[in-house]
C-alpha positions in Angstrom: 15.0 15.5 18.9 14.5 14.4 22.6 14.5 10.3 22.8 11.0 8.7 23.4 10.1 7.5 26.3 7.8 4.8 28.0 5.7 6.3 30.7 2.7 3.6 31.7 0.2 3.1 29.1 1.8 5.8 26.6 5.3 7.2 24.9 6.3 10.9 25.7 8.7 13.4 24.0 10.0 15.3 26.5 6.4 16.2 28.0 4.3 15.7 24.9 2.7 12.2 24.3 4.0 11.2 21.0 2.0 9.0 19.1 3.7 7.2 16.6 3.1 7.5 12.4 5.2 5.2 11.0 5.5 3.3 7.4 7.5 0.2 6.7 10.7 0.4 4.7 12.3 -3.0 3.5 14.1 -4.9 3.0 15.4 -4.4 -0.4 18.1 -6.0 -2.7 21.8 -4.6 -1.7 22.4 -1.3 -3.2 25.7 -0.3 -5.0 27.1 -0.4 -2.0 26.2 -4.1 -0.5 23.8 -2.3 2.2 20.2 -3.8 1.6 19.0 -0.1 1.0 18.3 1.9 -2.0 20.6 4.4 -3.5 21.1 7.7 -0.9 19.2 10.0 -3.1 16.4 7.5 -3.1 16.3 7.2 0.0 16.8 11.3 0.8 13.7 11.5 -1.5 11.6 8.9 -0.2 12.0 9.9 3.1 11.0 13.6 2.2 7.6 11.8 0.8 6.9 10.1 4.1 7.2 13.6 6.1 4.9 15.1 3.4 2.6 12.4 4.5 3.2 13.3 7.8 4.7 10.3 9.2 7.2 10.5 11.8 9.0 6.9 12.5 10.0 4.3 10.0 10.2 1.0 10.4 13.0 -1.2 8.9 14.0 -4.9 9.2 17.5 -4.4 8.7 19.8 -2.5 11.1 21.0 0.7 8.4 24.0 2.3 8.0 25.1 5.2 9.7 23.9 7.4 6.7 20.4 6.3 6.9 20.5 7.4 10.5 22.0 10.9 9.1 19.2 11.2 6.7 16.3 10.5 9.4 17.6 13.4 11.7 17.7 15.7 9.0 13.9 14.7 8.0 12.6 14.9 11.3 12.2 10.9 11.3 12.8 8.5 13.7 13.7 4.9 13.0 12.4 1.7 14.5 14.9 -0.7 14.2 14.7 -4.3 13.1 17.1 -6.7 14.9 17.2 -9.7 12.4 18.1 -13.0 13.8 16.8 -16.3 13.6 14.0 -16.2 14.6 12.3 -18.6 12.2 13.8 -21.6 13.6 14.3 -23.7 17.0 16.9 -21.2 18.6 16.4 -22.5 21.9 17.7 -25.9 21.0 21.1 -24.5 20.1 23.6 -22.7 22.8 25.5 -22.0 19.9 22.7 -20.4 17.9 21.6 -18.6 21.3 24.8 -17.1 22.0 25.0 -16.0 18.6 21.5 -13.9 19.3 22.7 -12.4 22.3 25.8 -11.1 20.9 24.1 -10.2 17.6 21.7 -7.6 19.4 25.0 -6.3 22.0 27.3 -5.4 19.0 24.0 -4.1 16.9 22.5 -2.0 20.1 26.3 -1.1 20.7 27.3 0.0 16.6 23.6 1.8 16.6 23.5 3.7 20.2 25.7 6.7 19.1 22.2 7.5 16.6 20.2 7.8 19.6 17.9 10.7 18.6 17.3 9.2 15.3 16.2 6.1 17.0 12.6 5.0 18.1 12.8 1.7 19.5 14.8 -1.3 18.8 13.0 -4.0 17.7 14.0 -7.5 19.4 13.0 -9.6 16.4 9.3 -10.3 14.5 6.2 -13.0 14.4 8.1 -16.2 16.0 6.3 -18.8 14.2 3.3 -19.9 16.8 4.5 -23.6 16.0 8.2 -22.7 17.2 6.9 -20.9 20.1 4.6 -24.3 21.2 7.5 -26.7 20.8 9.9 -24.4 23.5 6.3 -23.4 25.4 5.8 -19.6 25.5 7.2 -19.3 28.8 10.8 -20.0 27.3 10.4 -17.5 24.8 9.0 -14.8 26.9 12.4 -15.1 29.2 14.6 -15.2 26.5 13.2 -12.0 24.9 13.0 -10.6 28.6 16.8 -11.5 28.3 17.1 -9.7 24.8 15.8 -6.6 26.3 18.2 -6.4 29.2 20.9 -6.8 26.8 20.1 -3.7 24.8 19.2 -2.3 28.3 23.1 -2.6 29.6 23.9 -1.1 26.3 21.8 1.5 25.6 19.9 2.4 28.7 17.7 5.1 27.4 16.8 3.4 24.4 13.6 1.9 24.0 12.9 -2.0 23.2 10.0 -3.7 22.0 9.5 -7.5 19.9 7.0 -7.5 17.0 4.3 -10.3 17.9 1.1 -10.9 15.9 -2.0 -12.8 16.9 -1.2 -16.2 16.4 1.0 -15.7 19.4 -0.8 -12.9 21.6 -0.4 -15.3 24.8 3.3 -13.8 25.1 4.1 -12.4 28.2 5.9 -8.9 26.7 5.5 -7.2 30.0 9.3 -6.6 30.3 9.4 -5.0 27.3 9.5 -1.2 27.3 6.2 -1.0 24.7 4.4 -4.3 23.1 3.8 -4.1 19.5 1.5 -6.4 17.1 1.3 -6.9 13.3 -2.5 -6.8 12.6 -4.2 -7.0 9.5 -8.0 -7.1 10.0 -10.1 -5.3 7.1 -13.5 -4.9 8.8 -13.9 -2.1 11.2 -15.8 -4.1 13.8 -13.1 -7.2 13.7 -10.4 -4.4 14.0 -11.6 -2.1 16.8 -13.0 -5.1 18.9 -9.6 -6.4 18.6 -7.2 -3.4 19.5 -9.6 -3.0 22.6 -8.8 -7.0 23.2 -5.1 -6.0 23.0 -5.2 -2.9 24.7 -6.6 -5.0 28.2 -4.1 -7.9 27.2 -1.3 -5.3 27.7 -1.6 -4.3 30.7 0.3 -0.8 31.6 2.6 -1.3 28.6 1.9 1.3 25.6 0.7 -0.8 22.5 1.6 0.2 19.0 0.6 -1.5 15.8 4.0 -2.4 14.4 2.3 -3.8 10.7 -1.0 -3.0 9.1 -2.4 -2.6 5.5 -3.8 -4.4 3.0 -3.0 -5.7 -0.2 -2.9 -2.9 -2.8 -2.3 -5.1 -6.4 -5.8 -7.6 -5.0 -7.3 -4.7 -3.3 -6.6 -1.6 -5.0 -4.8 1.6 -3.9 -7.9 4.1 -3.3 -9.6 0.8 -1.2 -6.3 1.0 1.1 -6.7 4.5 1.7 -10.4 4.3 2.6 -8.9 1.0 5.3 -6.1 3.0 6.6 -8.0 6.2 7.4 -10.8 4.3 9.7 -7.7 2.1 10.6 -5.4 5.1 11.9 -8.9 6.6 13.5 -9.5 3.7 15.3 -6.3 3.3 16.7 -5.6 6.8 18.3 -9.3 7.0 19.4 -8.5 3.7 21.0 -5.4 5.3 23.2 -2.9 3.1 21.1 1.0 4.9 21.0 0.6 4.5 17.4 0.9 2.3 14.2 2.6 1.4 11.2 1.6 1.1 7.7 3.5 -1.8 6.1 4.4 0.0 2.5 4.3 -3.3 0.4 2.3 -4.7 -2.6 1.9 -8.1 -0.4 2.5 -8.9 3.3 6.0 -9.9 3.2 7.1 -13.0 4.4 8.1 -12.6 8.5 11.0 -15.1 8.4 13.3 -12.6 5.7 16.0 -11.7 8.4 
């Protein structure tokens, strides 16, 4: 598989635009093993599942292990790569926790680059909470996730890097990053659409692509999430989005689980 690449306001394949069909995969209690994965052959089959499907990236909040990358070639998946670090608390009052960030996403971007076809994008962390974000003012947190990216950058110069933000923070500037993605759950068509074409002006030249959407299946009911993610994947490629990613979970899972 040829890497993805950012080109303007949409990803390529080699010459094709590739448009992203992704599902959520994590985390999960520590496997046999200590990885927070489920067992190889549950993995082998749930990954043949997803490419039924027809989805062709997964997204995890964990970095995997080398097998998981092994088991994504040979399914014709990509991965999208969570970066977990702390990003639930006041990092930029700490050098020390700071430092820590930065090297945590050079060894990660280092021990992961050798998977290159297998990878998507790295993901450079997920929803900062909007309170955090006001008490170091979004300009701080822009450059320091501007400095993330060059990190991974230095390392891994044809990967692709992205951060997950959501609404309560939209005022980001993300234009450093090689796509911008958003968690969005909206569950009226209207709402949804009016706010992807919201996002898509917001963004500028930088492909968009939905990084977290659903609903909740045990309130809402399996056969009302399908009817919400069919207008919900319409909208989105009719929209000129890069793609989206359904987040395969009963609930919406609390952001802060590194």
């Amino acid at each position: 598989m040829d890497r993805v690449v950012a080109r303007h306001k949409y990803l390529y394949e080699g010459e094709s635009r590739f448009f992203a069909r992704g599902v959520s995969y994590g985390p999960f209690a520590p496997n046999s093993r200590g990885e927070r994965y489920p067992e190889p052959d549950r993995v082998a089959a749930d990954f043949i599942l997803m490419r039924e499907l027809g989805a062709n990236v997964v997204r995890t909040y964990v970095p995997p292990p080398p097998w998981i990358f092994e088991q994504a070639v040979t399914h014709g998946l990509r991965l999208m790569v969570g970066m977990p670090w702390p990003f639930h608390m006041a990092f930029l009052d700490s050098r020390e926790m700071t430092r820590d960030i930065r090297n945590t996403i050079r060894r990660g971007v280092f021990d992961m680059r050798r998977f290159g076809e297998a990878i998507f994008a790295y993901t450079l962390g997920n929803e900062i909470r909007s309170d955090i974000v006001r008490w170091h003012g979004p300009r701080a947190i822009s450059r320091f996730l501007t400095e993330l990216c060059d990190i991974g950058n230095q390392v891994d110069p044809d990967g692709l890097f992205t951060y997950a933000n959501y609404p309560s923070t939209e005022y980001l500037d993300l234009s450093s990053l090689d796509f911008v993605s958003f968690n969005v759950y909206l569950h009226r068509e209207a709402d949804f659409r009016r706010y992807l074409t919201h996002l898509m002006a917001a963004t500028g030249e930088c492909p968009l692509v939905l990084s977290e959407t659903g609903m909740d299946t045990i309130r809402e009911g399996e056969e009302h999430q399908a009817k919400l993610l069919a207008w919900q994947a319409r909208a989105a490629f009719e929209l000129g989005l890069s793609g989206f990613v359904v987040f395969a979970g009963p609930t919406k899972r609390n952001p802060s689980v590194p």
